[in-house]
Structures are given as C-alpha cells and as structure tokens.
N, CA and C of each residue as an Amber inpcrd file, in Angstrom:
protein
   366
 108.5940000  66.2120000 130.6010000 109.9020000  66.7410000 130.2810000
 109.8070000  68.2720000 130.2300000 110.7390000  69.2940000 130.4550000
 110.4100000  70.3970000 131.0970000 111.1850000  70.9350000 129.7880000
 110.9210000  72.5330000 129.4170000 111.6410000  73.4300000 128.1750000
 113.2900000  72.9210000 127.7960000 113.3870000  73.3000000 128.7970000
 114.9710000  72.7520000 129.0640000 115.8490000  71.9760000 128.7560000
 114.9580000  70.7480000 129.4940000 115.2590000  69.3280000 128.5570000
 114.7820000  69.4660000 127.5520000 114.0310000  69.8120000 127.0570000
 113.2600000  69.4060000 125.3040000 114.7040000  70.3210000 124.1110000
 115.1080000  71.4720000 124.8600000 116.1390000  72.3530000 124.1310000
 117.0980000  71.7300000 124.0220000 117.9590000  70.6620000 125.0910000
 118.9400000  70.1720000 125.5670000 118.7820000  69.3940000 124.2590000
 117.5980000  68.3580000 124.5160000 117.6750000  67.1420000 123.6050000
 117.6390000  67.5770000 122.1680000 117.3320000  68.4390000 121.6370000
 116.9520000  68.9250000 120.5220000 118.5360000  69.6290000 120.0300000
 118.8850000  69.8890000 120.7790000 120.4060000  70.3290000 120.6650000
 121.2450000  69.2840000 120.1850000 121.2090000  68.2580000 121.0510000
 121.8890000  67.4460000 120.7030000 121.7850000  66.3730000 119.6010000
 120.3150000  66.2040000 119.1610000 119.9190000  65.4090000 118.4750000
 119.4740000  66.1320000 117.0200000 119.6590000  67.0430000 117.2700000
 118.9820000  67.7410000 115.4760000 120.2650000  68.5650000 115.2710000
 120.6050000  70.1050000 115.8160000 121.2620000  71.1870000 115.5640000
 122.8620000  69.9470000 115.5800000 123.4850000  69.2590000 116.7950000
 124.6670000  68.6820000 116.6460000 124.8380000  67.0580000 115.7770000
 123.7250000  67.0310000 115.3110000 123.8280000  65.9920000 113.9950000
 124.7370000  65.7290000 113.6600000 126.0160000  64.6240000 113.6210000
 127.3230000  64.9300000 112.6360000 126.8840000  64.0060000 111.4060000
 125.8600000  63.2610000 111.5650000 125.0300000  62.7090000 110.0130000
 124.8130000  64.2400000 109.0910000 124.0530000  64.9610000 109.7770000
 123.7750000  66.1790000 108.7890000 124.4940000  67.4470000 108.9780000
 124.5490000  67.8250000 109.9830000 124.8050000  68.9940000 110.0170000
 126.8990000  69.6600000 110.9840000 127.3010000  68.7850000 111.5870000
 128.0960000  68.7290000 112.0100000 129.3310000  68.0150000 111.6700000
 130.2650000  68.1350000 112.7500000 131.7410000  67.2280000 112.3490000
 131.9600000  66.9560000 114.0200000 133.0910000  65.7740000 113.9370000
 133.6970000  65.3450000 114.9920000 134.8010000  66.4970000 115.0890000
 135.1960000  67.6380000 116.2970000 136.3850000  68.2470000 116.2020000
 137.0230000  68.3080000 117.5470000 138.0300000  68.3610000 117.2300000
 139.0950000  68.3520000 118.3430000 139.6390000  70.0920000 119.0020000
 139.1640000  70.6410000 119.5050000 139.3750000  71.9230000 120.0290000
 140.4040000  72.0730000 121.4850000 141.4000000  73.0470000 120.6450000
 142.5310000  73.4360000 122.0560000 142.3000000  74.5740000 122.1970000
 142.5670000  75.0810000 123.5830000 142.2840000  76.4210000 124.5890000
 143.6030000  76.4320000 125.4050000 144.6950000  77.2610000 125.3220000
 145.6130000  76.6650000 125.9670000 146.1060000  75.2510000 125.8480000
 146.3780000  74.5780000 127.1760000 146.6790000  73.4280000 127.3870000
 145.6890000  72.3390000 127.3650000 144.5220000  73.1200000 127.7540000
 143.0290000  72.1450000 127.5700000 142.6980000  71.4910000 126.0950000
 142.3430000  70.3160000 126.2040000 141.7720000  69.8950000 124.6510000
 140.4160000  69.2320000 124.9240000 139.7310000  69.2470000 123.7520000
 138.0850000  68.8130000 124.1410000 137.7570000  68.4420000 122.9550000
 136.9310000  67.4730000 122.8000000 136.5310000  66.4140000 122.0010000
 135.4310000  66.6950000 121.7840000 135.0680000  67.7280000 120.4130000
 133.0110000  68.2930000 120.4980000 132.9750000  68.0790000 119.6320000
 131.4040000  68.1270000 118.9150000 130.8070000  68.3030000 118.2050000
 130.3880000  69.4130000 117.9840000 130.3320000  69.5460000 116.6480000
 130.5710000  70.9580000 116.0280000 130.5090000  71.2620000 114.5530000
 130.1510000  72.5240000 114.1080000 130.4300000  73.1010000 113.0180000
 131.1030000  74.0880000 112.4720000 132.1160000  73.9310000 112.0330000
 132.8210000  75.0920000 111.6670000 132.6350000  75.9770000 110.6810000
 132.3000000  77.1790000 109.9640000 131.6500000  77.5150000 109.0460000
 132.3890000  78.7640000 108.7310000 133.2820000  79.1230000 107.4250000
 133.8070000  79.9240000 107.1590000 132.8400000  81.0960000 106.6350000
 133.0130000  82.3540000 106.5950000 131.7680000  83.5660000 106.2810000
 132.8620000  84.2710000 105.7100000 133.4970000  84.2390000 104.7620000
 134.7130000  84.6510000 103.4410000 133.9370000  85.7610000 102.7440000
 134.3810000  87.0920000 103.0240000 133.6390000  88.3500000 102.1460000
 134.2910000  88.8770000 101.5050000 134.5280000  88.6900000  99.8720000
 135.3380000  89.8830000  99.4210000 135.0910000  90.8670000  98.7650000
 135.3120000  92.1320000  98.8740000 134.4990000  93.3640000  98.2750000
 135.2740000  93.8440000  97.2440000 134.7160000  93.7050000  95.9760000
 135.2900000  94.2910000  94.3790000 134.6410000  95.9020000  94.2540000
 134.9200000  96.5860000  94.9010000 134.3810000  97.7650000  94.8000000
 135.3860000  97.9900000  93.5260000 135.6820000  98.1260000  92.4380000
 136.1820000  98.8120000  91.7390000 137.9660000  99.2060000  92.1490000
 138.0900000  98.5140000  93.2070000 139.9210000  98.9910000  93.8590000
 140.2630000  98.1450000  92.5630000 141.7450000  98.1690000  93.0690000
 142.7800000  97.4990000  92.0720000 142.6470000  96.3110000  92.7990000
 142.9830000  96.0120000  94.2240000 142.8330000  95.1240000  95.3620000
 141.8760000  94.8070000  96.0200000 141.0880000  93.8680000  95.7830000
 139.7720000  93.9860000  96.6390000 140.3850000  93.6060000  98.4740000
 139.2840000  93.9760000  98.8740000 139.1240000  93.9980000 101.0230000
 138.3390000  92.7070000 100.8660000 139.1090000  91.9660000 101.6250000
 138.6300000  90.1300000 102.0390000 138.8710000  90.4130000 103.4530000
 137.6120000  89.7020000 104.3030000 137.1430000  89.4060000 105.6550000
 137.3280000  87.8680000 105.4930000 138.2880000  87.5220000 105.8500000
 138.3340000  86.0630000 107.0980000 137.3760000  86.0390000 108.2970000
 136.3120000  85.9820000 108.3270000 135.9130000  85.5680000 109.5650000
 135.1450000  83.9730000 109.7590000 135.0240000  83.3860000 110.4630000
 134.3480000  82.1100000 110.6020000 133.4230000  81.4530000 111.8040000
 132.4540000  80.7720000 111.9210000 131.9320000  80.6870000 113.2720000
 131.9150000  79.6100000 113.5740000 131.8780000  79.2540000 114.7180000
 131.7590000  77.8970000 115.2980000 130.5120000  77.5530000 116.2110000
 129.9740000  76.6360000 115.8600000 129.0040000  76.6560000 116.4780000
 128.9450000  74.9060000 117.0030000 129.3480000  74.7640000 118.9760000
 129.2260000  74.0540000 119.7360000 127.9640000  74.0850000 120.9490000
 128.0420000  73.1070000 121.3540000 127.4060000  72.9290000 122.5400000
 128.3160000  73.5120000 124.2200000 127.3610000  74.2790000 124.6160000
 128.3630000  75.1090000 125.8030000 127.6900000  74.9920000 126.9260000
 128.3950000  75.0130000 127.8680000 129.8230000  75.4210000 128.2070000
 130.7550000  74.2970000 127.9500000 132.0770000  74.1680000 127.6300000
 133.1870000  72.9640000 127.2540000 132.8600000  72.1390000 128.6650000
 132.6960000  70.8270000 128.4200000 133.0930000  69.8430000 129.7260000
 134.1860000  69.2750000 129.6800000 135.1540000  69.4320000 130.4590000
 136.2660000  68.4970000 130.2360000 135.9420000  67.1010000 130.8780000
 136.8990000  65.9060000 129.9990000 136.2280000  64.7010000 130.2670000
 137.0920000  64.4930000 131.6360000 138.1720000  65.1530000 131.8780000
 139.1130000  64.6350000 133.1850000 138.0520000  65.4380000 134.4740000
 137.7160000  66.6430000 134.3770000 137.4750000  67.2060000 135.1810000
 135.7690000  67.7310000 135.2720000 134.6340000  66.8130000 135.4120000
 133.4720000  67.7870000 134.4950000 133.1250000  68.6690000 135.4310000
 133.3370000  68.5370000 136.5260000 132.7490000  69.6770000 137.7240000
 133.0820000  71.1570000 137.4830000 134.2250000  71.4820000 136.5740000
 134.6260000  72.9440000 135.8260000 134.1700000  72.7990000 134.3000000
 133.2230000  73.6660000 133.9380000 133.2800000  73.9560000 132.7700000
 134.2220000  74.8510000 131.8540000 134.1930000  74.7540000 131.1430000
 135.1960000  75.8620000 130.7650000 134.3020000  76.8940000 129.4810000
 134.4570000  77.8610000 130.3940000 134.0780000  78.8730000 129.6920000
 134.8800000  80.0350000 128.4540000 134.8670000  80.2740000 127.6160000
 135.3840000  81.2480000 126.4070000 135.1890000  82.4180000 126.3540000
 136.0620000  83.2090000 126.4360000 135.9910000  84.5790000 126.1820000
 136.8300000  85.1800000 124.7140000 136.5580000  86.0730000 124.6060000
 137.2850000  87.5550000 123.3240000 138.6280000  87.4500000 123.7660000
 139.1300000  86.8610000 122.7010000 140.9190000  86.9560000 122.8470000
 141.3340000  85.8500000 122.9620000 140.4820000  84.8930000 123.4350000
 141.4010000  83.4570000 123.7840000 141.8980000  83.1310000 122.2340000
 142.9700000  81.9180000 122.2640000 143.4220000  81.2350000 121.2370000
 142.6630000  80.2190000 121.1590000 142.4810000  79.8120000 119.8730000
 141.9000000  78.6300000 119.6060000 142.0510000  77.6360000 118.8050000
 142.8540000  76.2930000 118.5960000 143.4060000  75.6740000 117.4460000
 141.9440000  74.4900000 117.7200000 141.6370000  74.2400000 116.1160000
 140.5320000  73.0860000 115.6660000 140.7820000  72.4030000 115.0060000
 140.8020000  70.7760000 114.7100000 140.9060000  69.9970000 114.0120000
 139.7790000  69.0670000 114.2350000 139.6230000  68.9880000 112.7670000
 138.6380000  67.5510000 112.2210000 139.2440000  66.4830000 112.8530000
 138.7670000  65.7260000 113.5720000 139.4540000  64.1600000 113.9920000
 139.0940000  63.3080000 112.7670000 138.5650000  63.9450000 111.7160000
 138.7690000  62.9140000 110.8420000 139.8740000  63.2300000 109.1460000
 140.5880000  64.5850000 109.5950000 141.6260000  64.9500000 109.1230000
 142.1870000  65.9100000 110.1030000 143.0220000  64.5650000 111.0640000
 143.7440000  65.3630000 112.0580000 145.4450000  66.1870000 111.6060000
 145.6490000  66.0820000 110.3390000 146.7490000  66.6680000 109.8920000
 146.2120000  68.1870000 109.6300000 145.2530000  68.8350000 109.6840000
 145.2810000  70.1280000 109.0330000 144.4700000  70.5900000 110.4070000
 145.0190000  71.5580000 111.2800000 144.6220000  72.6950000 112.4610000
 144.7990000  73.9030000 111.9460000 143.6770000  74.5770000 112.6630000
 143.7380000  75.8670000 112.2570000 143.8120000  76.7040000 113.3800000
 144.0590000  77.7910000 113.2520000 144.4600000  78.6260000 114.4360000
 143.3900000  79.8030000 114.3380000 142.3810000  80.0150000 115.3410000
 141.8200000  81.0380000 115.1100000 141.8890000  82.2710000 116.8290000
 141.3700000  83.1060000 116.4720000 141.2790000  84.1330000 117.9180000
 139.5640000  84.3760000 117.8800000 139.2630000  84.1410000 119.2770000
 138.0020000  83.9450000 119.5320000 137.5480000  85.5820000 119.5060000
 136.5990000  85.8610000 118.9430000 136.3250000  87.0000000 118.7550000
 134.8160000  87.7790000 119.6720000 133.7820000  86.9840000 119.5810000
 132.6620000  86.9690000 120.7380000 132.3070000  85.2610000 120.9230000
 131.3450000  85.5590000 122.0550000 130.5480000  84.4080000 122.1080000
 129.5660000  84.7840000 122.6240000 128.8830000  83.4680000 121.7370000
 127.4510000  83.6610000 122.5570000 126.6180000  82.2750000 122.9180000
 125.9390000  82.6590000 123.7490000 125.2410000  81.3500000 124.5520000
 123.9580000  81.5030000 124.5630000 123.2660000  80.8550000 123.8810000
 121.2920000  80.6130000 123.3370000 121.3360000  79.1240000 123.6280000
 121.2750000  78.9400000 125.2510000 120.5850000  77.8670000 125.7510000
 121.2380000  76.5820000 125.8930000 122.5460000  76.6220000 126.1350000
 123.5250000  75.1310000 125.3150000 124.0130000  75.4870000 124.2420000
 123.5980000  76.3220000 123.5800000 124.0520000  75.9980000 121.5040000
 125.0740000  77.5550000 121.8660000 126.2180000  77.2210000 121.4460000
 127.3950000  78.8650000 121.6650000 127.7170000  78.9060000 119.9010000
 127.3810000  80.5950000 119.5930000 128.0670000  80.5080000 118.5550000
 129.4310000  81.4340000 118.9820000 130.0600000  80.9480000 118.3260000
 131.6990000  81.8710000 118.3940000 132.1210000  82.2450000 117.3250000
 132.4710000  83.6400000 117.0620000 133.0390000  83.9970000 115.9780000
 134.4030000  83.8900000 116.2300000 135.0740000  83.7220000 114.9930000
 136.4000000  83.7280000 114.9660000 137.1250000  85.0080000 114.3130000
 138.5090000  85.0090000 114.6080000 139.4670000  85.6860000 112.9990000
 140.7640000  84.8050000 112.9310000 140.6120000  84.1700000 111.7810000
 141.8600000  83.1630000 111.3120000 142.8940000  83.8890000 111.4770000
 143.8660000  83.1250000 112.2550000 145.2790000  83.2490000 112.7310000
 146.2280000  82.9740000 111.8610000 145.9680000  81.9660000 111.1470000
 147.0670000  81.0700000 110.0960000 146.4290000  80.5570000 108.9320000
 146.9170000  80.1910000 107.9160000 146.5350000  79.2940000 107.0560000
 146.1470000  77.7870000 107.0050000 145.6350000  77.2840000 106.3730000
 144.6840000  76.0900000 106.6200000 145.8830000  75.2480000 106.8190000
C-alpha cells in the first residue's frame, strides 16, 4: 500500500470518525448540496481588555475530506474558494443551518481545513 493510500485510509478511518471525532453534515455551496463528514468547530475569542465592551471574533473551522464529490456527478469535484457561501447542517438536527462565508482553505492531503466567518445566528 503506497503513502497515499495509507493517508487516504487514515483519513477516513481515524481523523473522519463520526464515533469520535466527527458529525454527519449536510453542506450547501450555491445550488450544490453534499452529504460529508465533518467537524465543525467554533474558535469564539473574546477580549476583556478593560473596554466597557469587549471585541468577540466569530470565527469557526471546518474540517472535511477534499475535494467535495458530488454523488450525481463524481467526475467534477468541487472545489472552495475565499468568499463562497456556505450553509451547514447536522443531519441529525436538520432544523438549525448556519450560514457561514468561507474565509481560506486549505488542503493537507484529502483532510481541508476551512475557516469560516458566521453569517447568521445559530
């Protein structure tokens, strides 16, 4: 079995865990929707410097397996860029989507992390 595969499988079988470490989520891009596995992970900073008002950072990351395959079409992947829209839902609380704006991405081998900045409220 060659690096590759061993990363692939290891990807899928340890890092996309939804026993441990993951969730089932439902991700829209436009009109596209995709059915991944994933973690969503809020990184909430708020700074009490002494203001009256403290400065809170919304930011959050997502961390999938990349590039998106669509199940209608797999011969196009779909790739993510800075700026796209992005709505996510738990398929196992499909009443609450969130709206985020893709902020970078990055790609280490299969595993993409994406930062976000929340669009809307939960």
């Amino acid at each position: 079995m060659s690096l590759k595969e061993l990363i692939a499988r290891d990807i899928t079988n340890i890092f996309m865990n939804v026993n441990d470490f993951c969730d089932n989520l439902n991700i829209q891009i436009g009109r596209k929707k995709f059915n991944v596995i994933g973690s969503l992970q809020s990184n909430t900073v708020t700074n009490n410097s002494g203001n009256s008002s403290p400065l809170q950072s919304d930011a959050w990351v997502l961390y999938i397996k990349y590039p998106l395959i669509d199940d209608l079409d797999a011969t196009q992947p779909e790739l993510l860029s800075a700026g796209q829209r992005i709505i996510i839902t738990n398929r196992e609380k499909p009443d609450v989507a969130m709206s985020f704006t893709i902020v970078s991405v990055s790609d280490e081998m299969g595993l993409a992390t994406i930062q976000l900045s929340n669009n809307s409220g939960r």
